[in-house]
C-alpha positions in Angstrom: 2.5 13.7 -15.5 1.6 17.0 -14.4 1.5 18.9 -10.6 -0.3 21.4 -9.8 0.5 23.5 -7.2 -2.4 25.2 -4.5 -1.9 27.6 -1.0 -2.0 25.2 2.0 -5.2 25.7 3.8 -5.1 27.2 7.1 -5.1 25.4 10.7 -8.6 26.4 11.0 -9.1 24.9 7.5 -7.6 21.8 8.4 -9.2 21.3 11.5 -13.2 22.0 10.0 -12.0 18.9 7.4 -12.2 17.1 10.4 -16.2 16.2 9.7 -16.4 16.9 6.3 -18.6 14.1 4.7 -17.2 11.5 2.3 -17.8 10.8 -0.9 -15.7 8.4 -3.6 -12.7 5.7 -3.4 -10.0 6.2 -6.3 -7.1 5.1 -4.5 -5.5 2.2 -3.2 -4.8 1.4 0.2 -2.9 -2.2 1.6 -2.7 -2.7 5.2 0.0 -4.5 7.2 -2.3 -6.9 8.5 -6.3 -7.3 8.8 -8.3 -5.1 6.3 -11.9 -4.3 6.6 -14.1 -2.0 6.0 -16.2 -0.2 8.8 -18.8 2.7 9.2 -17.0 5.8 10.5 -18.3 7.3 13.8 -18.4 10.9 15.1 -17.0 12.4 18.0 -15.5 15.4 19.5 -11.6 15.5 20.9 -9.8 18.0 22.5 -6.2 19.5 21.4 -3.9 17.1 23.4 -0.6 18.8 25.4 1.4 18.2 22.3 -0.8 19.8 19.3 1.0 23.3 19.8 4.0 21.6 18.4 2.4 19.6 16.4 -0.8 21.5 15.8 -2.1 18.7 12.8 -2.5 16.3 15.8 -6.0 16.7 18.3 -6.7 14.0 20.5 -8.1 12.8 24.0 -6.1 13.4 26.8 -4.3 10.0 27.5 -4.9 8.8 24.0 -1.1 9.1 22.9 -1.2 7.9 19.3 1.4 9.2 17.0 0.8 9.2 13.2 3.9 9.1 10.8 3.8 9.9 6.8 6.5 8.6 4.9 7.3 7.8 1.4 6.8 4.3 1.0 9.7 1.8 1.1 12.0 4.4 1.0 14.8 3.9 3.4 17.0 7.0 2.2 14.2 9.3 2.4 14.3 12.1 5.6 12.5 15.1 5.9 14.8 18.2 4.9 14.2 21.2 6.7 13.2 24.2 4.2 13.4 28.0 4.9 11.0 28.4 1.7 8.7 25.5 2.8 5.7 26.0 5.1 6.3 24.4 8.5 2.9 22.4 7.9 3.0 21.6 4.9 4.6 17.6 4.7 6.6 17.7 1.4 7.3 14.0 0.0 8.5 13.1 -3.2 6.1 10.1 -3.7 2.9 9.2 -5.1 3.0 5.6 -3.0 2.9 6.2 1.1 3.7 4.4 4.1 0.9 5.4 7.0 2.2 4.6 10.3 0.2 4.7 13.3 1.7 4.3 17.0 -0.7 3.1 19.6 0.0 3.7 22.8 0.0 0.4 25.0 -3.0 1.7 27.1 -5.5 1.1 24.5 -7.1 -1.7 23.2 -6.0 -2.4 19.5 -7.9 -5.5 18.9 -11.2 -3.6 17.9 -9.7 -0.6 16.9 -10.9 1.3 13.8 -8.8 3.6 11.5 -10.0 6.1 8.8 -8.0 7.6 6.2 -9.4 9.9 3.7 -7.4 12.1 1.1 -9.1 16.0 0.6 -8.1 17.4 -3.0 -8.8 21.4 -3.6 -11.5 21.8 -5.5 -10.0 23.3 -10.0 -12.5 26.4 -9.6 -12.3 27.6 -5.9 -9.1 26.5 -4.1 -10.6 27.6 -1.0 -13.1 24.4 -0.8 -12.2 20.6 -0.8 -13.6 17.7 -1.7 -13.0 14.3 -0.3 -11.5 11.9 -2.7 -10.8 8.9 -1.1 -11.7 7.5 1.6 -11.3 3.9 3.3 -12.4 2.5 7.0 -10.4 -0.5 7.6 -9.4 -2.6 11.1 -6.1 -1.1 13.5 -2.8 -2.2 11.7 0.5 -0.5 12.7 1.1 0.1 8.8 -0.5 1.1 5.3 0.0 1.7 2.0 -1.7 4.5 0.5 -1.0 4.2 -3.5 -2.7 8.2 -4.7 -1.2 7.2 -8.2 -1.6 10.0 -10.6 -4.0 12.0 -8.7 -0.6 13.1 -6.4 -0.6 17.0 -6.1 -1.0 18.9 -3.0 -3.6 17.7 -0.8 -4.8 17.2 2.8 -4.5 14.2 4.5 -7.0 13.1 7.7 -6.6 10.3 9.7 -9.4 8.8 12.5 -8.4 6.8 15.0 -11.0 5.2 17.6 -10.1 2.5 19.9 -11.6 1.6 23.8 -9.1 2.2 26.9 -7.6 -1.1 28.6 -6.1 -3.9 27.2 -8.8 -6.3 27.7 -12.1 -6.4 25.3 -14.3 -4.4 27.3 -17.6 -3.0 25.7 -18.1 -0.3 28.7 -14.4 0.9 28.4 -14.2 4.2 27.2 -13.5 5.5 23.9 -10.3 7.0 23.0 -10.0 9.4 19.4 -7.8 11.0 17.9 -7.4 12.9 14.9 -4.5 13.8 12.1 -4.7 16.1 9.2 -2.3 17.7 7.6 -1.6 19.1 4.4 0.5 17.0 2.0 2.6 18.3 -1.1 3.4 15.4 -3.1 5.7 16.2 -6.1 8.9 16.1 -7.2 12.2 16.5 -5.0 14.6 19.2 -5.4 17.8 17.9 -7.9 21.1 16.5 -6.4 23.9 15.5 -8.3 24.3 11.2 -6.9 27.0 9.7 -5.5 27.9 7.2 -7.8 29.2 3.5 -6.9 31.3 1.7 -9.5 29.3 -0.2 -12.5 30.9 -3.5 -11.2 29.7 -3.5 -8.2 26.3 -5.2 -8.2 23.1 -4.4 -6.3 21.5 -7.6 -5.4 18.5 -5.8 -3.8 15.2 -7.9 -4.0 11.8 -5.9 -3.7 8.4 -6.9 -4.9 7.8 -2.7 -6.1 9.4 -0.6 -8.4 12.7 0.4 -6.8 12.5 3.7 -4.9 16.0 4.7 -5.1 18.4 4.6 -8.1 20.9 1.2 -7.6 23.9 2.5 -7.6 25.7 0.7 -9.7 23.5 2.2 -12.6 24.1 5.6 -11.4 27.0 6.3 -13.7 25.0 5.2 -16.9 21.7 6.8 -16.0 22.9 10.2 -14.9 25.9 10.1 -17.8 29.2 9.6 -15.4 27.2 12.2 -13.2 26.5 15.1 -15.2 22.7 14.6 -14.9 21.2 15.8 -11.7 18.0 13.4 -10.2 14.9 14.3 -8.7 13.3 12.2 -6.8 8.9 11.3 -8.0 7.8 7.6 -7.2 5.2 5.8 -8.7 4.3 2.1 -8.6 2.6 1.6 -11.5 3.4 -2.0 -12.3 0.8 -4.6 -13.4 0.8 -8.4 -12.5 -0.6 -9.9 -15.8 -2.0 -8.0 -19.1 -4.6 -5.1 -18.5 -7.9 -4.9 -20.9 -8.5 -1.4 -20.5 -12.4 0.4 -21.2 -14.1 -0.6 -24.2 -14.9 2.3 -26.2 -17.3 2.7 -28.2 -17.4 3.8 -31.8 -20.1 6.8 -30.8 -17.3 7.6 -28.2 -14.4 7.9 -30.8 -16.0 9.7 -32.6 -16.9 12.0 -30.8 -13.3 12.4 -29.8 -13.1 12.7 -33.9 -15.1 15.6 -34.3 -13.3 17.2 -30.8 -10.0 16.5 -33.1 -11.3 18.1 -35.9 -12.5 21.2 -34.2 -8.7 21.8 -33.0 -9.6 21.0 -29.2 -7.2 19.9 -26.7 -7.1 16.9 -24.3 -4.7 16.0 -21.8 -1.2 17.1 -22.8 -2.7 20.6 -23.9 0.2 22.8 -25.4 1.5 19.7 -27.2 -1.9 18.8 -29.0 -1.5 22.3 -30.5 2.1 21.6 -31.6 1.2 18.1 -32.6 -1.7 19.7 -34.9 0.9 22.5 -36.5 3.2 19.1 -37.3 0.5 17.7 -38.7 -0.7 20.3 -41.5 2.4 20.9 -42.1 3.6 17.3 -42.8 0.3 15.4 -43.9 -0.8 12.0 -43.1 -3.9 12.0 -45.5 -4.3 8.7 -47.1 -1.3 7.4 -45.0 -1.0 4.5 -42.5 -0.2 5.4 -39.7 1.5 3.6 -36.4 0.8 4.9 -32.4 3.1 3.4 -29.8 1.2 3.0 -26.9 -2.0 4.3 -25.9 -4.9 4.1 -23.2 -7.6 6.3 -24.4 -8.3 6.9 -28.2 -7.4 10.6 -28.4 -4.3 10.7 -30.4 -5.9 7.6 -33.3 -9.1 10.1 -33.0 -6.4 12.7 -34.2 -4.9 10.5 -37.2 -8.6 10.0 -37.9 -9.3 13.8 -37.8 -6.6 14.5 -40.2 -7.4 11.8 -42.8 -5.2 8.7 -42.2 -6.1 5.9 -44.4 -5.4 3.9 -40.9 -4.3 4.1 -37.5 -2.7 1.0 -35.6 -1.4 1.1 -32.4 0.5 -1.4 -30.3 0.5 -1.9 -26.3 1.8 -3.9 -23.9 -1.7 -3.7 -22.3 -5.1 -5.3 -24.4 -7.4 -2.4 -26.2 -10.7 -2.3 -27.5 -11.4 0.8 -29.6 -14.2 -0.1 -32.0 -13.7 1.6 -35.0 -13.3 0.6 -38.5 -10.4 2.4 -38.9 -8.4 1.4 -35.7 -6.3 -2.1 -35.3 -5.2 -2.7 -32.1 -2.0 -5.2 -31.2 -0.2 -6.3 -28.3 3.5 -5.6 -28.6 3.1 -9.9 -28.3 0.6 -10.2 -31.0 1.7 -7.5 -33.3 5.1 -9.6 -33.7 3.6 -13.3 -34.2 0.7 -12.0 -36.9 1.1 -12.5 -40.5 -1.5 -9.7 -41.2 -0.5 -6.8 -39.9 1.0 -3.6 -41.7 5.2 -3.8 -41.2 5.7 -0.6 -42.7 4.3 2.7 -41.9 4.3 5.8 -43.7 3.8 8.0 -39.8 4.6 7.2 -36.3 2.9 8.9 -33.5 5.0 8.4 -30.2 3.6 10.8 -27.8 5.5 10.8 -24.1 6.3 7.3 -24.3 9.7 6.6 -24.6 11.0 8.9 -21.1 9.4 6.4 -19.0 11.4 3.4 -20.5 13.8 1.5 -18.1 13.3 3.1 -15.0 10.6 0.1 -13.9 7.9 2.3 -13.0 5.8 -0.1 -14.8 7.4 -3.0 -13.6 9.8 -3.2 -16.5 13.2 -4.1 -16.2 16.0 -1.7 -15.2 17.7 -0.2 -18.3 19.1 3.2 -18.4 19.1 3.0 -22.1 16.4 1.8 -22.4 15.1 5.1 -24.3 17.9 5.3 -26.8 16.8 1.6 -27.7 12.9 2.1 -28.2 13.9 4.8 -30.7 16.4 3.3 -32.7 13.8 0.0 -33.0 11.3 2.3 -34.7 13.3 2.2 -37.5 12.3 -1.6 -38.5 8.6 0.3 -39.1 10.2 2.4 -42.2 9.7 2.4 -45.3 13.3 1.6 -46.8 13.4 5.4 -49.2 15.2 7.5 -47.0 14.1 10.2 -49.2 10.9 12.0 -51.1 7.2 11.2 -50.7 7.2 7.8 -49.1 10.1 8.7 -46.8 8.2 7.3 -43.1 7.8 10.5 -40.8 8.0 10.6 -36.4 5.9 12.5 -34.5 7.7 12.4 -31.5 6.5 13.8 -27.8 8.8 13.8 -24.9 9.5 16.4 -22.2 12.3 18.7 -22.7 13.9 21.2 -20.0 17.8 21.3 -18.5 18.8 17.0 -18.4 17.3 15.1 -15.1 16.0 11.8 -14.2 13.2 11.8 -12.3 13.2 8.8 -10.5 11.6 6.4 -11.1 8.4 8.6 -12.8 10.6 10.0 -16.0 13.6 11.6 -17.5 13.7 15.2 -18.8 15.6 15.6 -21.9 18.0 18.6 -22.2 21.4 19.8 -24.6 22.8 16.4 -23.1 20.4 13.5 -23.4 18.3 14.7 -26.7 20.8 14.4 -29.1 21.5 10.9 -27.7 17.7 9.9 -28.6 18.1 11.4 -32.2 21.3 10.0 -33.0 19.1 7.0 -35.2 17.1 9.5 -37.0 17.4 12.9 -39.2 15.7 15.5 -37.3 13.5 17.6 -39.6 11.5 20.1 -37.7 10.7 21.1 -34.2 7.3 22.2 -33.2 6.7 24.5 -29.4 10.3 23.9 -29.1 13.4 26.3 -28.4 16.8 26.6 -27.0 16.1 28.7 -24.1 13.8 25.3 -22.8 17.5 24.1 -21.8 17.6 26.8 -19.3 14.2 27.1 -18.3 12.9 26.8 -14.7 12.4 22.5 -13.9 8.5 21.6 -15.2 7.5 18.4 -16.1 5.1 19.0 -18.9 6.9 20.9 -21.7 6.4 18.6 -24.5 7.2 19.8 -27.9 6.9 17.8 -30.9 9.9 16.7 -33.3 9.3 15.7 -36.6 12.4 13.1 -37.8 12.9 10.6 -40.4 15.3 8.3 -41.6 18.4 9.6 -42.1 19.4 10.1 -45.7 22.0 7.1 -46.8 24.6 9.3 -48.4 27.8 10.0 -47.5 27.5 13.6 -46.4 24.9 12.5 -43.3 25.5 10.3 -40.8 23.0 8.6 -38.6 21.8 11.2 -35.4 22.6 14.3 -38.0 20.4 16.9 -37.0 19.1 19.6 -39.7 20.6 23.4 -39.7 18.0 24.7 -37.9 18.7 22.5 -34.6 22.4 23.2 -34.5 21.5 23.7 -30.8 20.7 19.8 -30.3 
């Protein structure tokens, strides 16, 4: 979820990438054709006529190949012009690419070998890089380059080798060319969409996550319009039920004693809130339920603070080995006659934003959210009120309203009320008002404490408590 932001490198930077050596695969790449993998070879080129206008292009004199970076599947998306931008710096709101490469029809593409490989900065010197991915694969006019959540800003080289003449011809000469540039790949800048009406209805077909918004689920994902959208792609979809990592029991608990030492993990600032909830409101001796996970951390944390148990459902199969940890599919948690119903504590930590936008190949829903929240409330204890009363940890990111399509929403003074409406809000933790106003960040997750509303006559479902008269 997050970005992180670096200087682009220089031209001379760029250009001394150009033979850096290679060293791991992490990210996906599909050609439009024949894929294969092949040993990448040397070679010098020279700055063709064209590189002083586009100085991320060198190659051989006659060689003209054109490389073109797009966001993948995306036919709304063109390349805005920015006074603020730098002019080589390729700024795409995607984490899922479209490679095109243009061969001119004086070269022999049958035998011609492309390599793409993805440079990150490296955390403690942002003056060096380090290769990241890398794949050698036969000529195709088209690929798709799926970074996933290692998008940030990076550089992007491209080799192209192929022989002159249009006939197979071991003695023709070799033709190279290179691209690199340096690729910013993060969230667009907000507009307010251009609604169609609800009953008109978009019939579009694709096998990935959409790209762009249907419109005639504009009006109820933006709320009639008042919501602005960003644009942040990510195909993460999965054909059939994942088994993610076995981990260990040494593993968890080591993650244990990182929990009970205060230390942080991937959502940083929120762990921090999360363990300020957490002495505050008590889960010692309690059961408690997570809602989604893929590594441990968070039932390490219930652990840390003394839950009797921790049980967490996913769409995806886990395998945490400890005593103390049940796993479930959402599927088999509803079919088994053994599992806890009610929980005393429910951990939902940045789940529920990503619901209904099908970035994990679910269906389209734009309340989606609003509905995972009020079906927590089947895991309750029935006392609305005093010591058994069932408590939510909940995580999402809060900032002025957006959608972030299709990667999140952003809940601000519009859309967080709408999630609480089912539950009493109790306490916030990390959280304030001026977060409605503050500049767009994707990571600001404070944690809410609610519970059932009270079943009296003076609260209503969605009241929220005096202190959050803001919400």
């Amino acid at each position: 979820m997050r970005t992180s932001r670096h200087h682009a490198p220089s031209h001379r930077g760029i250009k001394q990438l150009i033979s850096t050596a290679i060293l791991v695969t992490i990210v996906r790449l599909t050609a439009i054709g024949l894929v294969s993998g092949s040993a990448l070879e040397g070679g010098s080129v020279r700055a063709s006529e064209g590189s002083e206008s586009q100085p991320w292009i060198l190659r051989d004199p006659g060689f003209s190949v054109d490389v073109i970076v797009t966001p993948f599947a995306d036919d709304v998306w063109t390349r805005r012009a920015n006074p603020d931008q730098e002019l080589e710096v390729l700024h795409i709101p995607s984490s899922v690419l479209n490679i095109s490469i243009v061969m001119p029809p004086t070269a022999n593409v049958s035998d011609a070998r492309v390599s793409i490989t993805l440079f990150s900065p490296d955390k403690q010197d942002p003056s060096r890089y380090k290769a990241i991915a890398d794949t050698n694969v036969q000529y195709s006019r088209s690929y798709r380059m799926d970074v996933g959540t290692h998008a940030t800003r990076m550089i992007l080289r491209v080799y192209i080798e192929a022989r002159a003449g249009t006939d197979v011809d071991a003695k023709a000469a070799k033709l190279r060319a290179f691209y690199a540039r340096t690729l910013d790949l993060k969230p667009s800048a907000p507009q307010i969409m251009e609604c169609a009406p609800s009953s008109k209805v978009d019939l579009h077909i694709t096998s990935h996550p959409r790209t762009n918004m249907p419109p005639n689920l504009c009006n109820d994902y933006t709320m009639n319009g008042t919501i602005p959208v960003h644009k942040w792609y990510f195909d993460d979809q999965s054909d059939a039920d994942k088994t993610y990592q076995e981990r260990s029991l040494d593993e968890i608990e080591r993650l244990i004693t990182k929990a009970k030492a205060r230390e942080t993990y991937y959502y940083g600032k929120t762990d921090e809130y999360l363990f300020h909830a957490l002495e505050k409101y008590p889960i010692r001796g309690k059961h408690v339920l997570i809602m989604g996970s893929t590594i441990p951390w968070y039932e390490a944390i219930c652990i840390a603070f003394e839950a009797a148990s921790c049980t967490t459902i996913d769409y995806n199969r886990l395998r945490y080995n400890h005593p103390k940890i049940q796993t479930y599919t959402v599927t088999d948690f509803s079919k088994s006659l053994t599992a806890r119903k009610k929980y005393d504590a429910i951990f939902s930590i940045s789940s529920f934003e990503h619901d209904g936008l099908g970035r994990y190949g679910d269906r389209l829903d734009p309340t989606a959210d609003l509905k995972a929240m009020e079906n927590l409330l089947q895991y309750t204890h029935p006392d609305s009120s005093g010591p058994d009363t069932t408590s939510l940890f909940l995580v999402v990111p809060v900032g002025a309203d957006a959608v972030v399509w299709n990667a999140q929403r952003i809940y601000g003074p519009l859309r967080l009320p709408l999630l609480f409406q089912a539950w009493h809000l109790v306490e916030s933790f990390g959280f304030q008002k001026s977060d409605f106003t503050a500049p767009f960040a994707l990571d600001h997750q404070p944690v809410f404490v609610l519970q059932k509303p009270p079943s009296t006559a003076n609260h209503r479902a969605g009241a929220t408590s005096s202190e959050h008269t803001e919400l």
